[in-house]
Backbone bond lengths (Angstrom), bond angles and torsions (degrees), N, CA, C in turn:
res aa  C-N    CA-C-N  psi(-1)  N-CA   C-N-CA  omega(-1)  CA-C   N-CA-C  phi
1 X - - - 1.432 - - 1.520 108.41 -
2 X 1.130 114.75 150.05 1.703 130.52 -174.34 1.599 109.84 -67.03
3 X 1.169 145.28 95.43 1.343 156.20 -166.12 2.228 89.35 -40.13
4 X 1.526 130.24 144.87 1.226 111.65 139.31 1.680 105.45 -150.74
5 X 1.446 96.12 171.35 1.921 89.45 -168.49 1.768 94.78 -52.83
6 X 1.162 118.96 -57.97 1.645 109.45 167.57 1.695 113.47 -9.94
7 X 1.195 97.28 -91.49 1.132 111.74 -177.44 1.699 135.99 -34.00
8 X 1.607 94.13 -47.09 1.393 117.69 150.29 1.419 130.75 -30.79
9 X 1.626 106.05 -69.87 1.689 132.33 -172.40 1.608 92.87 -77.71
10 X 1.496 139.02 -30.46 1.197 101.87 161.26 1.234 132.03 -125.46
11 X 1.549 109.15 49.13 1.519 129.04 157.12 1.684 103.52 -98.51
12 X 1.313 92.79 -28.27 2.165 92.31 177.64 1.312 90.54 -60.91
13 X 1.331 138.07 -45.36 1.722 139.81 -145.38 1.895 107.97 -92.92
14 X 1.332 93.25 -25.61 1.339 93.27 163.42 1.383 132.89 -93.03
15 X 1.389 101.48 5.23 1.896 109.08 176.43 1.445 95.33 -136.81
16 X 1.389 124.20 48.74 1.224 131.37 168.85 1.858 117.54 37.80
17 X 1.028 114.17 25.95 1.602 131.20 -171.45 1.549 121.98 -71.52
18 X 1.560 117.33 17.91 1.155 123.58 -137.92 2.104 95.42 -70.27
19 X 1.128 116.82 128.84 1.351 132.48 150.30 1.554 110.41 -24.76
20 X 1.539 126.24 96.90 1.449 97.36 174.75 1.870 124.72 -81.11
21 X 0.916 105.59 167.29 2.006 95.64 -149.14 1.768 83.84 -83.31
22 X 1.437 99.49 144.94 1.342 129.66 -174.02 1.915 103.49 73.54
23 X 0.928 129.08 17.22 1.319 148.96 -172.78 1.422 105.06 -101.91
24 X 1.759 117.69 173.65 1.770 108.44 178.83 1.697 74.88 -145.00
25 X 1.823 114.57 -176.24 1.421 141.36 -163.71 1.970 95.17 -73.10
26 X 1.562 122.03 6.31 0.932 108.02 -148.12 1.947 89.98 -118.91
27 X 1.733 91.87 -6.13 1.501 88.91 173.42 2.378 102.10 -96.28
28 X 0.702 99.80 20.57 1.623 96.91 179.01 1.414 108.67 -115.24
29 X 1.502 125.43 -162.30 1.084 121.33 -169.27 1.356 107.24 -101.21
30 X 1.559 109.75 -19.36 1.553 113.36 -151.93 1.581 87.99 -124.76
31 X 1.214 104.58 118.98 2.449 103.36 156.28 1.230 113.32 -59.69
32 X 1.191 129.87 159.04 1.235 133.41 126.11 1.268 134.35 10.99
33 X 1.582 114.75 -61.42 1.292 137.90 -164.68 1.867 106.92 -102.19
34 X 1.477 116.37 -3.21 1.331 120.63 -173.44 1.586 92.85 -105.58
35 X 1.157 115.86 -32.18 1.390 135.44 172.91 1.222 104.80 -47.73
36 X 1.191 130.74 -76.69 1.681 167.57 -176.70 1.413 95.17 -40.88
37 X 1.542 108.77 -48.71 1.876 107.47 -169.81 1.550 110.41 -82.82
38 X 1.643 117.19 -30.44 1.488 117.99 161.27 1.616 113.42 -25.19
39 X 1.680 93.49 -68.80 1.312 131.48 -154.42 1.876 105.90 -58.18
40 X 1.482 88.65 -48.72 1.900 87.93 175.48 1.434 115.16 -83.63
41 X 1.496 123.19 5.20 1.572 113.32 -173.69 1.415 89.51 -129.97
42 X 1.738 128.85 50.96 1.275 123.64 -176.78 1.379 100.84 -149.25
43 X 1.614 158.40 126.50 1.135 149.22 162.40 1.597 106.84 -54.84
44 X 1.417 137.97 -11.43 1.260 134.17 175.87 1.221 111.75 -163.96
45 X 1.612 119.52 165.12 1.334 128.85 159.72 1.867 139.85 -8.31
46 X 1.557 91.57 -60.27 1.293 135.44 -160.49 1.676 94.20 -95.55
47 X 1.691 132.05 -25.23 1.497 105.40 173.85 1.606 96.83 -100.09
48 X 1.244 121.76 -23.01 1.605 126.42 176.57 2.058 101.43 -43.89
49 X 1.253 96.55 -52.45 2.098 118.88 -177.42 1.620 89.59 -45.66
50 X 1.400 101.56 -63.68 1.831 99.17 -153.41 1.508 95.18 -82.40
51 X 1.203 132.31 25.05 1.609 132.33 172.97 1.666 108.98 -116.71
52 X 1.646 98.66 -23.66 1.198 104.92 179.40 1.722 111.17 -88.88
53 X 1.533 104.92 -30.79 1.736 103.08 -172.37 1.579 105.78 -77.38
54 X 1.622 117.33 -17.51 1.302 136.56 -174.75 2.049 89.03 -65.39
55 X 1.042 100.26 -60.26 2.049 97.38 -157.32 1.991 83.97 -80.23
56 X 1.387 139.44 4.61 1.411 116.05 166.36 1.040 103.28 -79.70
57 X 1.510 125.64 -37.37 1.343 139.57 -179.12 1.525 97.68 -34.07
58 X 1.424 116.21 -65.29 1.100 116.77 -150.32 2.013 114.92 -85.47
59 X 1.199 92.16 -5.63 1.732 104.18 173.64 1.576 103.01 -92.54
60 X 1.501 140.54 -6.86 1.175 122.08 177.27 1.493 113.86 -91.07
61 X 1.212 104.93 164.16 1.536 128.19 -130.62 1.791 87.72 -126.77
62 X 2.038 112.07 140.73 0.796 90.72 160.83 1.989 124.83 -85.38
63 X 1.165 150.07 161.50 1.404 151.83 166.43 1.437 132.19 -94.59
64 X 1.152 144.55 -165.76 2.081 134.18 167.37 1.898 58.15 -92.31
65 X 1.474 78.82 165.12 1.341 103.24 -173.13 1.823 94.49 -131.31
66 X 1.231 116.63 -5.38 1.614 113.30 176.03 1.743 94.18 -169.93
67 X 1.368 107.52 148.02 1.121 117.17 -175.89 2.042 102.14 -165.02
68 X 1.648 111.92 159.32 1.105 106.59 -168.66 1.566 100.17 -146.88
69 X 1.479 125.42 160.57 1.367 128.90 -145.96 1.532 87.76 -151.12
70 X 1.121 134.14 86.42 1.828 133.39 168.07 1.713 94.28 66.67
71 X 1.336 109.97 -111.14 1.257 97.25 -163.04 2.168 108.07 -105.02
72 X 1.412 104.22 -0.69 1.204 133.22 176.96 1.218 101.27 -55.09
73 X 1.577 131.02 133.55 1.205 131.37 159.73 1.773 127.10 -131.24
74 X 1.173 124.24 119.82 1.129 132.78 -159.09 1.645 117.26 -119.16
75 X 2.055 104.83 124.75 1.932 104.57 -173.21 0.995 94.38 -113.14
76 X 1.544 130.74 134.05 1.621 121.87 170.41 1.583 87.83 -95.47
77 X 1.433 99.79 169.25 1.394 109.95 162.57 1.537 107.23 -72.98
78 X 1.901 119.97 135.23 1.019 138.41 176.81 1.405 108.66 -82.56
79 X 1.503 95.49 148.08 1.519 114.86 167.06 1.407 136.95 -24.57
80 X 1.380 116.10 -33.07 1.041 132.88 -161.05 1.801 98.55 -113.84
81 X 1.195 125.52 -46.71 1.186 112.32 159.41 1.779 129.26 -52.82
82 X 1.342 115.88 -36.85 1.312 130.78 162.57 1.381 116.76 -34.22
83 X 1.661 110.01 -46.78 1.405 124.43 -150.31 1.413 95.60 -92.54
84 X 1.394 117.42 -48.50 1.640 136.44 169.16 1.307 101.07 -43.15
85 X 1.358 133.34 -49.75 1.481 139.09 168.47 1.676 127.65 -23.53
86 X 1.356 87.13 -84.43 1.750 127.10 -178.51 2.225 95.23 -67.58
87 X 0.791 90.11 -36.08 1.448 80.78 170.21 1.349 135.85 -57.29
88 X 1.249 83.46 -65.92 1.591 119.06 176.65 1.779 109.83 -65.74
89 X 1.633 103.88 -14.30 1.567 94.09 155.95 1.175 111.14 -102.01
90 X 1.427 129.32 -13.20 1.120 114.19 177.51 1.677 122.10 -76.07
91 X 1.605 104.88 -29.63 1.706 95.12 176.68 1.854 106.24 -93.32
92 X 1.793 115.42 28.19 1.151 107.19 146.40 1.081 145.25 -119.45
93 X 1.673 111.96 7.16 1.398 136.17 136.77 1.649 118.93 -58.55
94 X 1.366 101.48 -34.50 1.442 108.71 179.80 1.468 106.14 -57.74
95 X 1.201 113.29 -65.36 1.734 110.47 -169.17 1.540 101.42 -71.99
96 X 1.382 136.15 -26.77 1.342 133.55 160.98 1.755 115.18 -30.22
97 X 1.392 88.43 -56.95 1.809 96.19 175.33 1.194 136.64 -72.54
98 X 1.360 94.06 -21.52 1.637 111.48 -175.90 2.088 92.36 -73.31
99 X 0.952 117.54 -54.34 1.643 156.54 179.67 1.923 87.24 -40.28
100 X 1.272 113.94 -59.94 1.447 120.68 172.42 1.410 135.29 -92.73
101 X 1.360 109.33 15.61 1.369 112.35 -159.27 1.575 99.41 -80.85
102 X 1.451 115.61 -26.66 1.838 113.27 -163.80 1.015 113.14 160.97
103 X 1.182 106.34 174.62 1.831 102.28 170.30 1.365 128.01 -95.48
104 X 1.191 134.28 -161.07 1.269 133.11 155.06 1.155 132.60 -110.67
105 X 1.583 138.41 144.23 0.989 122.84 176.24 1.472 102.27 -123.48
106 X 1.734 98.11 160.97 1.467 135.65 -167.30 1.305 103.66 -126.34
107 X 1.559 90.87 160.95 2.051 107.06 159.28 0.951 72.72 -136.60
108 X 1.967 83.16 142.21 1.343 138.40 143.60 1.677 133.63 -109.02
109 X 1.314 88.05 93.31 1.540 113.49 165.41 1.805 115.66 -31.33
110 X 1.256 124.51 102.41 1.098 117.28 -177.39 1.919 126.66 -77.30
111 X 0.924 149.80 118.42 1.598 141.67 -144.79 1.248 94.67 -64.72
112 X 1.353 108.48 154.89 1.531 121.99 164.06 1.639 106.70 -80.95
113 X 1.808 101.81 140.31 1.698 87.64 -174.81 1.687 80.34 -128.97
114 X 1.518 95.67 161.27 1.509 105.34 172.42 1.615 126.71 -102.41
């Protein structure tokens, strides 16, 4: 598919990529131009998303996953929930696209008339 700022601004919105304001493409995970390559190696929107939540998958990091401060106690979300996350959006953009990819075509046999 043909990359467009359209297209762009809501593939950023579908992989949560948001620009932070006074910020440029260089504070997110994805450029412009990584954007652009989703976009041309995807028949739509929605498989470009689940190609994109597929490679966040693969940039997250493990973290302490619990930590405590005097009597303060603190759970981040774990690694493995993270991954369960980004997945699980990615194979639901996936069937999104599949869902939009086109139609189908048939033959129709015309009746014999006498």
């Amino acid at each position: 598919m043909t990359p467009t700022e359209e297209l762009r601004k809501k593939l950023r919105k579908l992989l949560n990529e948001k620009v932070p304001s006074g910020g440029s493409e260089a504070d997110t995970n994805f450029s412009d131009g990584e954007l652009d390559d989703l976009l041309k190696d995807s028949p739509n929107v929605y498989t470009a998303a689940s190609k994109g939540w597929t490679e966040k998958t693969a940039l997250l990091q493990g973290d302490i996953e619990k930590y405590s401060a005097g009597d303060e106690q603190y759970t981040l979300t774990s690694l493995k929930d993270k991954m369960t996350h980004a997945m699980s959006m990615a194979n639901h953009y996936r069937d999104m696209g599949k869902e939009s990819s086109g139609g189908v075509m048939f033959r129709v046999r015309p009746p014999e008339v006498l």
